[in-house]
C-alpha positions as CSV (number, residue, x, y, z in Angstrom):
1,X,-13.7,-12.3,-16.3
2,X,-13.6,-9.4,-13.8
3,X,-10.8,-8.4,-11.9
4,X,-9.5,-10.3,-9.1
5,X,-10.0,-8.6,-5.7
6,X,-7.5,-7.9,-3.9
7,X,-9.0,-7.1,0.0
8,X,-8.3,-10.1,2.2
9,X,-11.3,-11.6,3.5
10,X,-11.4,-14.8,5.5
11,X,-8.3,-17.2,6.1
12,X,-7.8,-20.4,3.5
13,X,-5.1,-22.8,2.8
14,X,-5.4,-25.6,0.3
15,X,-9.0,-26.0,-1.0
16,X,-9.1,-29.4,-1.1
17,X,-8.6,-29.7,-5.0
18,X,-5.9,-31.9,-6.3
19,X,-5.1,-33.2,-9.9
20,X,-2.6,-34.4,-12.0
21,X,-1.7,-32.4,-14.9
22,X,0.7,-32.1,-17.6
23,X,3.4,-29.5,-17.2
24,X,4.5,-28.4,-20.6
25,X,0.2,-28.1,-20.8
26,X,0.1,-26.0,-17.7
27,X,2.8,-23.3,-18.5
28,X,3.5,-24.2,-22.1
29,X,6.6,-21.3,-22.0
30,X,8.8,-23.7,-19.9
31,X,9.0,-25.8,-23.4
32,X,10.1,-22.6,-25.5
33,X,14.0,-24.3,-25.8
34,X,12.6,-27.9,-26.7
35,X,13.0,-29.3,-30.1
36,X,9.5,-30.8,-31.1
37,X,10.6,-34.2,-30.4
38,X,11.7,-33.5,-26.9
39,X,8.7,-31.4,-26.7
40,X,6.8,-34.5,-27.3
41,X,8.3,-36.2,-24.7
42,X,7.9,-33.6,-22.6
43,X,4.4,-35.1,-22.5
44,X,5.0,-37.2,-20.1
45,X,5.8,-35.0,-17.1
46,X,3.2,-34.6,-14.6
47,X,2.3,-32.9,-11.8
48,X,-0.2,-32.2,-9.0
49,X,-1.4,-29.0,-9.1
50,X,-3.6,-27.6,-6.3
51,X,-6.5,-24.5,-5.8
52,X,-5.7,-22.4,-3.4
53,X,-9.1,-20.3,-1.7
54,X,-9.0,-16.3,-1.4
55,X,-8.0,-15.0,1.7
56,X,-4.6,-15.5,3.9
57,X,-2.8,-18.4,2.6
58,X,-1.8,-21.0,5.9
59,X,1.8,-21.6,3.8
60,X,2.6,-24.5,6.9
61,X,-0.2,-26.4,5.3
62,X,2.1,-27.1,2.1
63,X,5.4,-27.2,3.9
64,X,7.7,-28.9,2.1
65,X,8.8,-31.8,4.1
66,X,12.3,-32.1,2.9
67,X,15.1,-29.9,0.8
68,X,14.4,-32.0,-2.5
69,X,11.1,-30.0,-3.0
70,X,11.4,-27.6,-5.9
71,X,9.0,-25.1,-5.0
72,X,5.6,-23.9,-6.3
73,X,5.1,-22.9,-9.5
74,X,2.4,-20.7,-9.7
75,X,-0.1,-21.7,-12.5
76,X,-3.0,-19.2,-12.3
77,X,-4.4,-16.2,-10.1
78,X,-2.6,-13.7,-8.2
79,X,-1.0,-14.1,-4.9
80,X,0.7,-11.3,-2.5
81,X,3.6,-11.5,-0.3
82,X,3.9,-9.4,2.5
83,X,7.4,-8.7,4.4
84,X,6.6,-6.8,7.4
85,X,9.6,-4.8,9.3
86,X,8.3,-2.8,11.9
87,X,5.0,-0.7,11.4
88,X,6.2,-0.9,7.9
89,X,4.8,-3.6,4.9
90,X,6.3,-4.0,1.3
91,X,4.3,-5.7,-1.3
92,X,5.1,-7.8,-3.8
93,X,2.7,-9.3,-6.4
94,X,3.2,-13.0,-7.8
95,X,1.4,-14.6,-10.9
96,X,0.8,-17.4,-13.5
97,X,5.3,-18.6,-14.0
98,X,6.6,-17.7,-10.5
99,X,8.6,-19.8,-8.6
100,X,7.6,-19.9,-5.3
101,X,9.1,-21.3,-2.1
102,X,7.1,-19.9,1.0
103,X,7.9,-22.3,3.6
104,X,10.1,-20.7,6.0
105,X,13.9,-21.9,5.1
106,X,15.0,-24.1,7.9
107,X,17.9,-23.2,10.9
108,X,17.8,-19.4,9.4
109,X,19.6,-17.0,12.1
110,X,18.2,-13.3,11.4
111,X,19.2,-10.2,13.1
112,X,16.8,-8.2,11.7
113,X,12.9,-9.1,12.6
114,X,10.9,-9.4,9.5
115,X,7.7,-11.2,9.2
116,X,5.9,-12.4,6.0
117,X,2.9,-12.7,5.2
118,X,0.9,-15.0,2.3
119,X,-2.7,-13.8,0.7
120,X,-4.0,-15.5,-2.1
121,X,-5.8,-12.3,-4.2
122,X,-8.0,-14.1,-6.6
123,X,-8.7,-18.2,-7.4
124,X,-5.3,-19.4,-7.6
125,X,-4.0,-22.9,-9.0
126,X,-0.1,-23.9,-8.3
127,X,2.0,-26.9,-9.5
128,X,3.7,-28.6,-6.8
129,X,7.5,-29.5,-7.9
130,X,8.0,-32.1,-5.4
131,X,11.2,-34.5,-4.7
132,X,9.4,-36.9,-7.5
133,X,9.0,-33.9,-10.1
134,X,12.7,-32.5,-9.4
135,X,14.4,-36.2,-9.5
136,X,12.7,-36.3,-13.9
137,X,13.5,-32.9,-14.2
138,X,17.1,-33.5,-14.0
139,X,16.7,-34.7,-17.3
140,X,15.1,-31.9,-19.1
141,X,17.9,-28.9,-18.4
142,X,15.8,-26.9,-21.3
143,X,13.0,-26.4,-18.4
144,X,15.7,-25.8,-15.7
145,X,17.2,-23.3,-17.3
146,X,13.8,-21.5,-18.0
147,X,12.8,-22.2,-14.2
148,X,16.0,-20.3,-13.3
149,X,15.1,-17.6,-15.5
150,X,11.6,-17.0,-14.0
151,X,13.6,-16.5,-10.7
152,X,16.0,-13.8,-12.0
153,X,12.8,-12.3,-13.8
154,X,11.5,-12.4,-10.3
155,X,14.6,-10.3,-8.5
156,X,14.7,-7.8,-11.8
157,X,11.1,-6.6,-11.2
158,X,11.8,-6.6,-7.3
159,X,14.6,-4.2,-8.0
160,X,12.4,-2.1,-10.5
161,X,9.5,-2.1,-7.8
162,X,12.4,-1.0,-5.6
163,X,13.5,1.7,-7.7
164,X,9.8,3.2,-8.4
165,X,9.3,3.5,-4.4
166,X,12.9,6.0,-4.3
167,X,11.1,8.4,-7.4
168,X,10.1,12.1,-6.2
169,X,6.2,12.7,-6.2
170,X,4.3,9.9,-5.8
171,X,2.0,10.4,-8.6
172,X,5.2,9.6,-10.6
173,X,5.4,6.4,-9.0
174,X,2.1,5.2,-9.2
175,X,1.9,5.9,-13.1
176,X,5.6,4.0,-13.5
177,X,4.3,1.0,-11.5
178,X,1.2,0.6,-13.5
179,X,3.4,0.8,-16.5
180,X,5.3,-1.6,-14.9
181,X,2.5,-4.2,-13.9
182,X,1.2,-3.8,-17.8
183,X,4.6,-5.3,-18.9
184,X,2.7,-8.3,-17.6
185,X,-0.7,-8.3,-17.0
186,X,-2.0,-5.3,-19.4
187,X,-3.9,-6.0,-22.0
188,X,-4.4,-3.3,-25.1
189,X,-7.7,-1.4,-25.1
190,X,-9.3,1.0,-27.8
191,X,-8.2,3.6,-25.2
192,X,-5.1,2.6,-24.0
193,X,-4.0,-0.4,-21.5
194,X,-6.0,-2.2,-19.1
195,X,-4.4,-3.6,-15.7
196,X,-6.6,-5.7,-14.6
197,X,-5.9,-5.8,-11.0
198,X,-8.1,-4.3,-8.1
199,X,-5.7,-2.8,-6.2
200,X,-6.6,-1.0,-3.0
201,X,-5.3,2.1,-1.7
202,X,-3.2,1.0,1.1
203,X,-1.6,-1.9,-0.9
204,X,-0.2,0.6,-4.1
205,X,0.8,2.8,-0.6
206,X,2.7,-0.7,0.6
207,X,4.0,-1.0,-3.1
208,X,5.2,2.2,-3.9
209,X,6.2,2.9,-0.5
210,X,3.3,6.1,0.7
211,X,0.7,6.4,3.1
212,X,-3.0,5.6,1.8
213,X,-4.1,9.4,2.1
214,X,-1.1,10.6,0.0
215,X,-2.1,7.9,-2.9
216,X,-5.7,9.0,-2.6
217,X,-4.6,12.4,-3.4
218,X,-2.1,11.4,-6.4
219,X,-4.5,8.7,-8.0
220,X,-7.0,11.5,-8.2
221,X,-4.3,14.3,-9.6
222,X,-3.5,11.5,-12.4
223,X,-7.3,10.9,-13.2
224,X,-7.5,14.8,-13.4
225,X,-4.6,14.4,-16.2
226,X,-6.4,11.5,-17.5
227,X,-3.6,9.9,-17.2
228,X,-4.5,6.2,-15.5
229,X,-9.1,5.8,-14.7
230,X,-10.1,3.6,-12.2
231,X,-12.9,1.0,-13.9
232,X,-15.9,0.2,-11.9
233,X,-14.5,-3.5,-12.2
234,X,-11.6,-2.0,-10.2
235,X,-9.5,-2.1,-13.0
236,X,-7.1,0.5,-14.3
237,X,-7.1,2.1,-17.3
238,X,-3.3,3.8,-18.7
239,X,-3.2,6.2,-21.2
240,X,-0.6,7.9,-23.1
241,X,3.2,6.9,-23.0
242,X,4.9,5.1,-20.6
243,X,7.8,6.9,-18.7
244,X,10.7,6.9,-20.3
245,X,14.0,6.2,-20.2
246,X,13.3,3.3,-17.5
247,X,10.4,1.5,-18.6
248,X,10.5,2.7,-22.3
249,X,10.8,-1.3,-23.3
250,X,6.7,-1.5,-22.2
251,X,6.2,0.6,-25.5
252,X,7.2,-2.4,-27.5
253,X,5.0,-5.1,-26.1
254,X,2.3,-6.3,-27.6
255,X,-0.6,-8.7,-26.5
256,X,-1.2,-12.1,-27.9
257,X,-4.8,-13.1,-27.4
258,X,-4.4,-16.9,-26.6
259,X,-6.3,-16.1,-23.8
260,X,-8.9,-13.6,-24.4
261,X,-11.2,-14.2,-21.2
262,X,-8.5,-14.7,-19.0
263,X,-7.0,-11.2,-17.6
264,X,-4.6,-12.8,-15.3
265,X,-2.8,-15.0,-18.0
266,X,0.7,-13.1,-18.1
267,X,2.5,-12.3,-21.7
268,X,5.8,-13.2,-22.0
């Protein structure tokens, strides 16, 4: 599978695909804390998961239409979320676990502006937790509890993302944030870690917080170190250590094949 791209190029919602599937099938890791009895039963829960296309995602089309919706639980692909506060955009990258709620929070006073933004980056499936969904899942508190872990998983990397973008040089912060993106979508190579994720120049800029020419000029200062290669997939390729002490936990990971083909399935 090559990487996903990442440049948005036409406007899509829903693609029209709906099925029921099972839940503990679809994300398997939210029945880690079942017994194998309950995990049994755990059978039994379905949802309706949905393909979304490649390009900006219309979030209106799956507004939820009341408070008892769940969210979105992001089964495959990659999706971006832009927040927008004057001529300045933040990135944040979302993938196969996340809990997503992109409908716009009802009756919200701001006194800031700040606009957001949905694209979908590559082929993306998500399992909609609906009012039916969060009324049997009141009786599995196991998967709760790992549903509210995926969100505080969520905020930790936010706040790591937000610490890389206050690091001197920027070359420094490109090299910890593709440390950082390994953690979870890296895979190991003969030659070091693949990051499977075509990022363009001006979306690492709105990651790491730089303008597109000054991460032109640090990606190529870290290929001179041969310290992260561009693929002609548009993958990236890390060599060498991760930075330490902050991200020194990456050195411990390692990468279960279940999915060998699939270089957008996450490792947990």
């Amino acid at each position: 599978m090559s990487a996903p791209a990442t440049g948005p190029n036409r406007k899509s919602g829903l693609a029209g695909r709906r099925e029921a599937v099972g839940l503990l099938d679809a994300d398997p890791d939210l029945g880690a804390g079942l017994t194998p009895e309950r995990r049994e039963e755990g059978d039994a829960l379905l949802v309706h998961a949905e393909q979304l296309g490649v390009g900006a995602w219309q979030v209106a089309r799956v507004r939820a239409p009341s408070g008892a919706y769940l969210g979105l639980l992001v089964l495959d692909g990659v999706i971006s979320r832009e927040l927008i506060i004057a001529d300045t955009v933040s990135v944040e990258l979302l993938g196969p676990g996340d809990l997503i709620r992109p409908w716009p929070a009802p009756d919200r006073t701001r006194l800031l502006r700040v606009d957001v933004r949905w694209w979908v980056l590559s082929s993306t499936s998500v399992a909609v937790l609906d009012r039916r969904v969060a009324a049997e899942l009141a009786a599995w508190p196991e998967i709760m509890a790992c549903l509210l872990d995926r969100l505080t998983e969520r905020s930790e990397r936010l706040a790591i993302t937000q610490a890389i973008s206050q690091l001197t040089r920027v070359d420094r912060r490109l090299l910890t944030l593709f440390w950082h993106l390994a953690e979870r979508w890296g895979r190991v190579a003969t030659d070091g870690v693949v990051v499977p994720l075509a990022l363009t120049h001006r979306m690492l800029g709105q990651l790491v917080g730089a303008r597109r020419p000054t991460i032109s000029s640090a990606l190529r200062e870290l290929r001179e170190r041969d310290e992260l290669v561009r693929g002609l997939d548009g993958s990236w390729l890390l060599r060498g250590e991760p930075p330490a002490p902050a991200l020194a936990r990456a050195t411990r990971f390692t990468l279960p094949h279940r999915h060998p083909n699939d270089l957008l399935r996450p490792t947990r």
